[in-house]
PAKELO-684725 format. One line per field, with one value per residue (C-alpha): residue in one letter; residue number from 1; x, y, z. Coordinates in pm, 1 decimal, m for minus. Example, Ala and Ser with C-alpha at 12.3 -4.5 7.8 and 13.67 -1.06 7.14 Angstrom:
% residues 2
loke [A;S]
vexmi [1;2]
u [1230.0;1367.0]
v [m450.0;m106.0]
w [780.0;714.0]
//
This chain:
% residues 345
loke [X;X;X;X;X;X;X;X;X;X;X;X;X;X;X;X;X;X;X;X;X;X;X;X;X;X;X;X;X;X;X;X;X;X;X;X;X;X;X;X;X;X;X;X;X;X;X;X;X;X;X;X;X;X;X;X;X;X;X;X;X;X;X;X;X;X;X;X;X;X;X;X;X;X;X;X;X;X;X;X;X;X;X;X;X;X;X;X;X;X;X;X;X;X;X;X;X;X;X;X;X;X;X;X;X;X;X;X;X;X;X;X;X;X;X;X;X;X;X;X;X;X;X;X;X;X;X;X;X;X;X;X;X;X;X;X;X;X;X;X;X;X;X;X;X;X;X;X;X;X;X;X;X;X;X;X;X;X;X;X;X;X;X;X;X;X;X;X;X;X;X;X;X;X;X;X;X;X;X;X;X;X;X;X;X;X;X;X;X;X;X;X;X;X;X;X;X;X;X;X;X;X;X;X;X;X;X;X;X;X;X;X;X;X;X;X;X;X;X;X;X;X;X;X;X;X;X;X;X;X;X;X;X;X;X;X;X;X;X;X;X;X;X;X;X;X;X;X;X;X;X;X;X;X;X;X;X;X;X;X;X;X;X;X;X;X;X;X;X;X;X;X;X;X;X;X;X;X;X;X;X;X;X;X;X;X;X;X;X;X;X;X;X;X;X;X;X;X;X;X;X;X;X;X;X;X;X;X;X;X;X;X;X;X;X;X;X;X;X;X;X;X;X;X;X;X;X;X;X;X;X;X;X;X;X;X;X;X;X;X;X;X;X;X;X]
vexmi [1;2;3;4;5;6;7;8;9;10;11;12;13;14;15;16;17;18;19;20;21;22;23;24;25;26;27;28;29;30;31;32;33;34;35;36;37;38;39;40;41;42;43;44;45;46;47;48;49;50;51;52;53;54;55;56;57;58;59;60;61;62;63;64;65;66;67;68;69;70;71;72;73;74;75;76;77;78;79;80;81;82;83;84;85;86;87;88;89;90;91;92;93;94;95;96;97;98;99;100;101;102;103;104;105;106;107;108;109;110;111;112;113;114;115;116;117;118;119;120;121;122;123;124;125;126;127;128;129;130;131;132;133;134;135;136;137;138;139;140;141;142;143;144;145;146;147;148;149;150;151;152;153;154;155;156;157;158;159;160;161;162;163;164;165;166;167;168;169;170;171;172;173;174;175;176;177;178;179;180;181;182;183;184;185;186;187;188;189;190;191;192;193;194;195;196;197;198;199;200;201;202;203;204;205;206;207;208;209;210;211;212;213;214;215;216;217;218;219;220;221;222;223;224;225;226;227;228;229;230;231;232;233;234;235;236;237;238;239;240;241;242;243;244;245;246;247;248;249;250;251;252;253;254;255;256;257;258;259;260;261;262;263;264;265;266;267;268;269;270;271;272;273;274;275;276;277;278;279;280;281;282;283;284;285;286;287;288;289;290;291;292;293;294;295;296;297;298;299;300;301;302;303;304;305;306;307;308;309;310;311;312;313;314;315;316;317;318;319;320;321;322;323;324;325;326;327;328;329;330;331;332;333;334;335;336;337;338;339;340;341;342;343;344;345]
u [4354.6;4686.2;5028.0;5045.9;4736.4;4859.7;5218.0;5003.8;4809.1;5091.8;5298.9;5008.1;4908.6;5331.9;5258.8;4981.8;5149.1;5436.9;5185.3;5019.7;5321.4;5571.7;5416.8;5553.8;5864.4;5608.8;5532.0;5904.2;6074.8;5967.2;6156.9;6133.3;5786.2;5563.4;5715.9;6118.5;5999.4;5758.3;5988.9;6324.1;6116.6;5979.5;6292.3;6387.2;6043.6;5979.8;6322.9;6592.7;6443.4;6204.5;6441.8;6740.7;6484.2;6314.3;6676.9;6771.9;6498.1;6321.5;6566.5;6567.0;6379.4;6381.0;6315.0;6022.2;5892.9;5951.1;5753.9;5458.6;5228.1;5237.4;4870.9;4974.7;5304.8;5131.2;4844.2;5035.2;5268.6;4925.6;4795.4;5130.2;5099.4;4717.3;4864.6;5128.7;4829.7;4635.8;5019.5;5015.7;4634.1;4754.9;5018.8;4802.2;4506.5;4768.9;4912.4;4607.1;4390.7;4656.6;4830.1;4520.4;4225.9;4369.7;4475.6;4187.8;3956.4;4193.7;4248.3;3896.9;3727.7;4030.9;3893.4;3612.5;3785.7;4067.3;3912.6;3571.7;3580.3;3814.6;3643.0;3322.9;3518.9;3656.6;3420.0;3080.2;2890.8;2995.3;2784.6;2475.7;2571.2;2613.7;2928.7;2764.6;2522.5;2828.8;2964.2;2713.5;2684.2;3106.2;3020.7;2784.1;2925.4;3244.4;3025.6;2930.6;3318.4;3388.5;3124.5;3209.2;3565.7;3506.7;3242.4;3555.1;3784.8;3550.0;3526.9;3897.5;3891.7;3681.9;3905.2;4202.9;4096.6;4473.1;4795.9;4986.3;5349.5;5197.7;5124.2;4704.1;4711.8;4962.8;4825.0;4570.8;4381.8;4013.1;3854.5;3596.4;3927.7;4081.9;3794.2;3777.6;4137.9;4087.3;3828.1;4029.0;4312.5;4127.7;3991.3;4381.1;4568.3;4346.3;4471.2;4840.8;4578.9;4451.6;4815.9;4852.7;4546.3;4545.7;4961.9;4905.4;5054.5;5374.3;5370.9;5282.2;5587.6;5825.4;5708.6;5758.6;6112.4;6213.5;6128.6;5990.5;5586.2;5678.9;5901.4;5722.9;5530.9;5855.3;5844.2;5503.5;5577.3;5893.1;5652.1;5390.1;5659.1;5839.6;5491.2;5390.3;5769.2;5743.8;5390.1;5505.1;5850.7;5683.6;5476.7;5726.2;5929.9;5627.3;5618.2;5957.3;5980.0;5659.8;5766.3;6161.9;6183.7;6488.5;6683.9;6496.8;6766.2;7041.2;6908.5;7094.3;6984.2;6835.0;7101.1;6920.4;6637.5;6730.9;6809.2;6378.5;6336.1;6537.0;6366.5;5995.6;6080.9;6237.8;5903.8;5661.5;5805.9;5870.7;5522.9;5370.2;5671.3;5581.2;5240.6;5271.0;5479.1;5166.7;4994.7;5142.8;5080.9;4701.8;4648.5;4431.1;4203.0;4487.7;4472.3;4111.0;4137.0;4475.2;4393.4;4122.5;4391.7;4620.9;4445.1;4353.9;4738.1;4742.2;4461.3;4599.5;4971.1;4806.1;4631.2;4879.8;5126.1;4895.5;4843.3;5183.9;5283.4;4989.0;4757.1;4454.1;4628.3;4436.2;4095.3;3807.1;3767.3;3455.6;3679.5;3859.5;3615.9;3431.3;3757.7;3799.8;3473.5;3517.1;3827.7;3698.1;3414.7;3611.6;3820.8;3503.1;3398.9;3780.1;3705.5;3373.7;3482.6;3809.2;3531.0;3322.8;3632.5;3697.9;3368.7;3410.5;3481.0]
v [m2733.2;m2784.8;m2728.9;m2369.7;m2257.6;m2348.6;m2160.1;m1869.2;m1851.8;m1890.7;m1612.6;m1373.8;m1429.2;m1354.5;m1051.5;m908.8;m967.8;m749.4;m495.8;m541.2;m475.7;m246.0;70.1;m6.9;181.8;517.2;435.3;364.0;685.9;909.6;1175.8;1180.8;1384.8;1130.5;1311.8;1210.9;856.0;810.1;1003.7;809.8;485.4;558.4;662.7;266.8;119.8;274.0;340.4;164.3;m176.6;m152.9;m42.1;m263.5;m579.4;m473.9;m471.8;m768.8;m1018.9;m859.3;m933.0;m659.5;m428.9;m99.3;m268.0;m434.6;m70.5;56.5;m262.2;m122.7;43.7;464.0;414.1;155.6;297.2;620.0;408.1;181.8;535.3;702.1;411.4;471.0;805.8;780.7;486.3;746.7;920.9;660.3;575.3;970.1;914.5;526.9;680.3;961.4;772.2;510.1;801.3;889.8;558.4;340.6;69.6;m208.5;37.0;211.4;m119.3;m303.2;m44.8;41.2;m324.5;m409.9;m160.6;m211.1;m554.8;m362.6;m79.8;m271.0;m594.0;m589.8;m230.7;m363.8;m702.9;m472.9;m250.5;m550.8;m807.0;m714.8;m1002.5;m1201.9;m1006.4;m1176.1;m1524.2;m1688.8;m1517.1;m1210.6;m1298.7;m1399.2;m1042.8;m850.2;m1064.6;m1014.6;m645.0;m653.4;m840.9;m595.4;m322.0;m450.6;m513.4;m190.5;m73.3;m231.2;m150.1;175.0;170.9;m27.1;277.7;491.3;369.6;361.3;726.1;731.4;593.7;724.6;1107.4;1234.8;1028.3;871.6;705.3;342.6;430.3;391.5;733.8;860.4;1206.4;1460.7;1416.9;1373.4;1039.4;1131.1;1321.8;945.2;747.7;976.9;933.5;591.8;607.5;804.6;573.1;256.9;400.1;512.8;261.5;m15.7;193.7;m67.0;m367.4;m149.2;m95.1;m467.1;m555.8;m295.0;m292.7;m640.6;m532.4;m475.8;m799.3;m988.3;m791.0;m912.1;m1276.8;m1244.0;m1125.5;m1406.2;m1263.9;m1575.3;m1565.2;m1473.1;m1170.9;m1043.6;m833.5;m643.3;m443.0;m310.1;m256.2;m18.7;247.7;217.6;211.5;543.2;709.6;636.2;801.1;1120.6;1199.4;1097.1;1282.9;1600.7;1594.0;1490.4;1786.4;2020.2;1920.5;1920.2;2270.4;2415.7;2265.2;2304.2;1941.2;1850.7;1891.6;1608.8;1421.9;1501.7;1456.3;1323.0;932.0;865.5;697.7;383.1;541.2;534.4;150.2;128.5;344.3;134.2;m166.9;m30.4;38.3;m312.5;m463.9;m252.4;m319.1;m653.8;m696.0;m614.4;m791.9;m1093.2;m999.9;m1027.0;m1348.1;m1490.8;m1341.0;m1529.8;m1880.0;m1794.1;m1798.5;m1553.2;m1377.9;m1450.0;m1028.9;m1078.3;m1364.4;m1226.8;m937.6;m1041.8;m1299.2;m1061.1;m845.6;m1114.6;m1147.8;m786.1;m723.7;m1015.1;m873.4;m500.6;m635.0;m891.8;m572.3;m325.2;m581.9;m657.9;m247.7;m171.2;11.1;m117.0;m137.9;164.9;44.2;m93.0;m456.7;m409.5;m205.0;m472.5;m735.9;m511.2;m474.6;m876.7;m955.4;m682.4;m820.7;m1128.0;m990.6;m836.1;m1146.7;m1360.9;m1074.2;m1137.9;m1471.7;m1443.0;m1221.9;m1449.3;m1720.4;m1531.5;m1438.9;m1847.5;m1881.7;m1665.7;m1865.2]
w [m5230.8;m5435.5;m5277.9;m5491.6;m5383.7;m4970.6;m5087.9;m5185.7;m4869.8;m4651.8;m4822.5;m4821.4;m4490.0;m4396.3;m4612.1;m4366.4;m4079.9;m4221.4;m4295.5;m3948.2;m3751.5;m3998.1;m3789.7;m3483.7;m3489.0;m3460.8;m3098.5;m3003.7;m3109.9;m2918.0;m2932.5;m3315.5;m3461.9;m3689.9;m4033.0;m3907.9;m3846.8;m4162.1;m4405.1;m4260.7;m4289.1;m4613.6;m4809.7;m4704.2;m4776.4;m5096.1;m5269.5;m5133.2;m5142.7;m5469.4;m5691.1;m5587.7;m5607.1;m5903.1;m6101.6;m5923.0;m6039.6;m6327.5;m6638.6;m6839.9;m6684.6;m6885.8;m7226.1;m6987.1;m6914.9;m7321.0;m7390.1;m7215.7;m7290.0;m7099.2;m6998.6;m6790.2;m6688.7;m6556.3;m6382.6;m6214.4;m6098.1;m6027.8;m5825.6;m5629.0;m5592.9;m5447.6;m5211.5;m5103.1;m4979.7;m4810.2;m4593.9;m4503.7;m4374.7;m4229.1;m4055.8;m3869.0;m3817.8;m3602.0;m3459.2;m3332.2;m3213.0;m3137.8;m3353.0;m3308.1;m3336.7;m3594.0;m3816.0;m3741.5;m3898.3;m4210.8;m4268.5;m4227.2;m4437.8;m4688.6;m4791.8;m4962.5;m5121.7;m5215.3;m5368.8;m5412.6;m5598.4;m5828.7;m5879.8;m5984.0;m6225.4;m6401.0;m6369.4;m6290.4;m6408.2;m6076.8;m5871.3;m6037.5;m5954.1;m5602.9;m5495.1;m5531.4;m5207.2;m5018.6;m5099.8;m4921.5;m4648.1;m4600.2;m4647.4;m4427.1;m4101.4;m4218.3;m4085.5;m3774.6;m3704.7;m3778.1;m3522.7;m3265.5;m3287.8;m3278.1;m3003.7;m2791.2;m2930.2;m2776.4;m2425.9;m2438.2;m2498.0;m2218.1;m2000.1;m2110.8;m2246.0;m2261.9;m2390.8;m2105.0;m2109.8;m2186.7;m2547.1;m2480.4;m2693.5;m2924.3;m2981.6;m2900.6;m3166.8;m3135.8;m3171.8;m3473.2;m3634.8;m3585.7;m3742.3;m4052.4;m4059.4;m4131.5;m4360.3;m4588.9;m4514.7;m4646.0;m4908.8;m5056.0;m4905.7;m5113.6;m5455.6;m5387.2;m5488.8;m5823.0;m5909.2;m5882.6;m6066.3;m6331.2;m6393.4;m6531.2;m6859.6;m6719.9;m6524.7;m6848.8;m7016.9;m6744.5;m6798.8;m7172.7;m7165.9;m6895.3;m6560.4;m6327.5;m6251.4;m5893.0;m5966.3;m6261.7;m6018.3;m5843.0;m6178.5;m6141.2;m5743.1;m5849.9;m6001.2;m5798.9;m5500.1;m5662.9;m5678.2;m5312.0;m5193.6;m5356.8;m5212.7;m4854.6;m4951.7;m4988.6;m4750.5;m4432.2;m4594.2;m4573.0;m4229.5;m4117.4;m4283.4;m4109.6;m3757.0;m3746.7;m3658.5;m3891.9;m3569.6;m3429.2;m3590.6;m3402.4;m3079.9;m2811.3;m2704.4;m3062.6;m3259.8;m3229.2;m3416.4;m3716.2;m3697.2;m3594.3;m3899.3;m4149.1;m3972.5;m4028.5;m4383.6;m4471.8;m4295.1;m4485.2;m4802.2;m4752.2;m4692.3;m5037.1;m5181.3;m5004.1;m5059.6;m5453.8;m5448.0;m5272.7;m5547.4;m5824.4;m5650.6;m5665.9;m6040.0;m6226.1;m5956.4;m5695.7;m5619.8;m5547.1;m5347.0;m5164.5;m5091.3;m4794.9;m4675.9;m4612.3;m4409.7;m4134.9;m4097.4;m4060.3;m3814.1;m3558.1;m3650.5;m3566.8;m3220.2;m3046.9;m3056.4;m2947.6;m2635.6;m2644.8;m2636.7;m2354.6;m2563.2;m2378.4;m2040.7;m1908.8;m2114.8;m1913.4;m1906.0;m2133.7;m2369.7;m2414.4;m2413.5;m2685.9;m2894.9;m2903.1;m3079.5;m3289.3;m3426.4;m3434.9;m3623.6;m3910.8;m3934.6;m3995.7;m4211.8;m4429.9;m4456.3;m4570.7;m4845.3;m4918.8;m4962.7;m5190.0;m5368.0;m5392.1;m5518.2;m5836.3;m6175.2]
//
């Protein structure tokens, strides 16, 4: 394994931590509802840092964009947009089974949806050779993860039926409501690697008017970035409207809020940035093989703070002990897929 290839790894796994942990800030501001946190951290995460970067370290960036072609201009924006949707879903589904429940399943059934979807669309003759048997065995010990993760989430309901000060549960919303949640979540959320994967036009533009191999990428992440914001815009404004929590900003006591806000947002975006500069030491299939990576960072990230934060202090012992081996589960299931990934030529 060449130094590049260790460089990538390193900066993808960095990536998923980010990603792991950039939801945090939901379970400390309190006194905040979920659409003053999300749309505060979001206006950070998905304008004020993409944009800014993107004209930083992409040389000439809008004859980049009239370079392209507007197929992949609006699919890379699209991709965004569809990723906006899967954060509104991430966000809830979080909300609602805690930070290492909830990111364990997202993550986990996010390696399928968000590489090995894409890896059939595009290349579909791998699944006939001997990376294609290593596939369904990843796919299938990711299912078994995800069972017993949410068998553990279960008996934590259990034990814990209403939210208490500890941060076990963040809302009352039921647990099947919270599994579907993520569901939906993986499946949208994993649109960030297709805008990746399928903006590779725009990347190759960037290259060819002097951008660096690992920047090339922060001009494809501004779209996708811009579509993601105005879907979780509107919606925090729908919200806001519908439950007269604009006000929530003024509060009393919550001054340092908005400093847990602007941190959230500079970790999730710095974890896709980081994320695609891991990318680019990978080489050609470096999205399929990243993606997996990434989410082991962000399913240990997602459960050392959910310890950390007490989610499972109120959990039975066998909650917990459940909840262990299914983590460990899904990240044998990652790494199963990142080798199958490896495999492909």
């Amino acid at each position: 394994m060449g130094l590049s290839t260790l460089i990538g790894i390193a900066l993808v796994l960095a990536g998923g931590v980010m990603e792991g942990a950039f939801a945090l800030p939901l379970k400390l501001t309190r006194k905040w509802s979920w659409e003053n946190t999300w749309g505060a951290g979001s206006l950070v995460a998905l304008l004020l840092i993409p944009w800014p970067v993107a004209l930083l370290m992409v040389p000439h960036l809008t004859e980049v964009y009239g370079a392209s072609s507007w197929k992949s201009l609006l699919t890379t924006f699209a991709f965004g947009c569809g990723w906006g949707v899967g954060g509104i879903f991430f966000g809830l589904a979080v909300s609602a089974l805690g930070l290492s429940l909830g990111v364990s399943l997202i993550m986990a059934l996010n390696a399928v949806a968000g590489s090995i979807v894409p890896l059939a669309m595009q290349h579909p003759d791998q699944f006939v050779r001997p990376a294609g048997i290593v596939l369904a065995i990843g796919v299938a010990v990711m299912v078994a993860g995800v069972g017993l993760c949410g068998w553990a989430g279960k008996m934590k309901e259990a034990s814990s039926p209403t939210p208490n000060q500890d941060g076990s549960r963040t809302s009352l919303t039921p647990f099947k409501i919270g599994i579907l949640l993520c569901v939906v979540s993986a499946i949208l959320s994993a649109l960030v690697n297709f805008a990746l994967i399928f903006g590779a036009e725009i990347r190759n533009q960037a290259l060819r008017l002097g951008s660096g191999p690992v920047a090339a990428n922060d001009a494809l992440w501004a779209l996708a970035f811009t579509g993601n914001y105005l879907v979780n815009v509107g919606y925090c404004l729908y919200l806001s409207y519908r439950r007269h929590s604009f006000k929530n900003f003024s509060q009393p006591g919550t001054g340092g809020y908005w400093l847990l806000a602007v941190l959230m947002g500079v970790i999730w975006a710095g974890g896709i940035l980081v994320y695609g500069f891991g990318v680019a030491y990978l080489g050609q299939l470096g999205a399929f093989l990243g993606f997996p990576v990434m989410l082991v960072g962000s399913i240990l990230a997602a459960n050392a703070l959910g310890v950390i934060s007490g989610e499972w202090k109120v959990a039975s012992s066998s909650a917990r002990r459940l909840m262990a081996v299914g983590v460990c589960v899904l990240i044998l299931a990652v790494c199963v897929l990142a080798y199958a990934n490896q495999l492909i030529s």
